[in-house]
C-alpha positions as CSV (number, residue, x, y, z in Angstrom):
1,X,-14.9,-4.9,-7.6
2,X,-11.9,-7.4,-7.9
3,X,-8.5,-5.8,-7.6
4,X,-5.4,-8.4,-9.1
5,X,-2.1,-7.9,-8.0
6,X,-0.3,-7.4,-10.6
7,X,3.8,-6.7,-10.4
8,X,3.8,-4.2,-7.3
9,X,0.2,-2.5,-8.9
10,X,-3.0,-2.6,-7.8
11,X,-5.5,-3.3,-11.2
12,X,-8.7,-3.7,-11.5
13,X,-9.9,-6.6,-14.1
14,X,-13.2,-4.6,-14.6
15,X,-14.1,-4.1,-18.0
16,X,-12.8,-0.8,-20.1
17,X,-15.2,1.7,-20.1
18,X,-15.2,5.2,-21.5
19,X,-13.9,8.2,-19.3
20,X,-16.6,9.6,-16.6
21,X,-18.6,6.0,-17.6
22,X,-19.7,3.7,-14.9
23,X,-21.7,0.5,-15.2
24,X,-25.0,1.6,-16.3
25,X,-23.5,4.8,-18.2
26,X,-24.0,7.7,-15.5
27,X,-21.0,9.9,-15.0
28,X,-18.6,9.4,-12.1
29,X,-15.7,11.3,-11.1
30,X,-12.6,9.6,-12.3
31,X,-10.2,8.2,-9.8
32,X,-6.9,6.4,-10.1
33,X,-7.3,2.7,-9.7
34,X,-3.8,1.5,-10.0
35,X,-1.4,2.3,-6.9
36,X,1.6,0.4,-6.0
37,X,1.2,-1.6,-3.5
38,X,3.7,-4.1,-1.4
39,X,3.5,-7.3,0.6
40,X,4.8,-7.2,3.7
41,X,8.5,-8.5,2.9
42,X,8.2,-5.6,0.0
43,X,7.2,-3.2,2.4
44,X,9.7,-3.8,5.1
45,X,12.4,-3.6,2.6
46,X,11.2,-0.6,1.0
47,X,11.1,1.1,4.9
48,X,14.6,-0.2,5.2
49,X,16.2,1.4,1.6
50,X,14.1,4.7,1.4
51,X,13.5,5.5,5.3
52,X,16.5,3.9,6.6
53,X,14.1,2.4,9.3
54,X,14.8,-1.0,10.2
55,X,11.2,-2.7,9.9
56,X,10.9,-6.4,10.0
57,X,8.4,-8.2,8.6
58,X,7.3,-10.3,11.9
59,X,7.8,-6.5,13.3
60,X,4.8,-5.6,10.6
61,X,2.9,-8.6,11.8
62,X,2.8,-7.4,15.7
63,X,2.1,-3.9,14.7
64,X,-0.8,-4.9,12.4
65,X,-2.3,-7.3,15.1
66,X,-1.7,-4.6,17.5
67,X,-3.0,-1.9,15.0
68,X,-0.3,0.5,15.0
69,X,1.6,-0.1,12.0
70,X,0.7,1.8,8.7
71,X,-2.3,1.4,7.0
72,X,-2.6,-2.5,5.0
73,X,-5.4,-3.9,3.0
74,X,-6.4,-7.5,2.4
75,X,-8.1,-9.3,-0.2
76,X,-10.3,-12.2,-0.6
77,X,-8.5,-14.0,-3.0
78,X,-4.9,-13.7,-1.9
79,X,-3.6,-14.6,1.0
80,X,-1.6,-12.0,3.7
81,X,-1.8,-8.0,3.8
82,X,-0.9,-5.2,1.2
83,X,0.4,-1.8,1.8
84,X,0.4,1.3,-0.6
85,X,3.2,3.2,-0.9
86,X,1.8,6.3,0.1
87,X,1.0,4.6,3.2
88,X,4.0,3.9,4.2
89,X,5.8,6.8,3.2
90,X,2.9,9.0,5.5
91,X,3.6,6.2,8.5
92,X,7.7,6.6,7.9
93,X,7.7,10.2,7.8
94,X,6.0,10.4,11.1
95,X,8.3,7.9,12.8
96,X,11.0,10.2,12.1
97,X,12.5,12.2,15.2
98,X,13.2,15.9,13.8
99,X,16.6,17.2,13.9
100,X,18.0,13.3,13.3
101,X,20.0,12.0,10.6
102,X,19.7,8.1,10.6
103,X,23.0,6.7,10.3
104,X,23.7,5.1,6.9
């Protein structure tokens, strides 16, 4: 399946189909398809303004070659990596030391 990105969403540019419908007509369970996702420039500014954590992007780089960043996805047809904002609010909230403010 081809996912476009679309606007800070993830879409898919399958065809419509009706509820509980897959390609040959057999019932599947119904998931969301469209999340919002960010590149990493998106996602270290979104780190910076929600979390207050000072991520840079070359920062996202190292951690992803080094796998220790948050989750990213990649695609075939575009070029660099994709986070979900879940994602990064699950990796930001267990950066977080308890008991400290960060400073705004």
């Amino acid at each position: 399946m081809y996912y476009g990105f679309c606007r800070g969403a993830l879409h898919s540019s399958m065809p419509e189909r009706s509820a509980g419908q897959s390609e040959m007509g057999a019932p599947v369970a119904q998931a969301s398809v469209e999340q919002e996702i960010f590149t990493r420039k998106e996602a270290s500014e979104y780190l910076r303004k929600k979390w207050k954590q000072r991520v840079s992007v070359q920062t996202l780089n190292g951690y992803a070659t080094a796998g220790k960043g948050p989750p990213y996805r990649t695609t075939n047809t575009m070029s660099g990596a994709f986070y979900t904002k879940t994602d990064l609010d699950t990796w930001a909230a267990g950066r977080l030391i308890p008991g400290k403010v960060a400073a705004a």
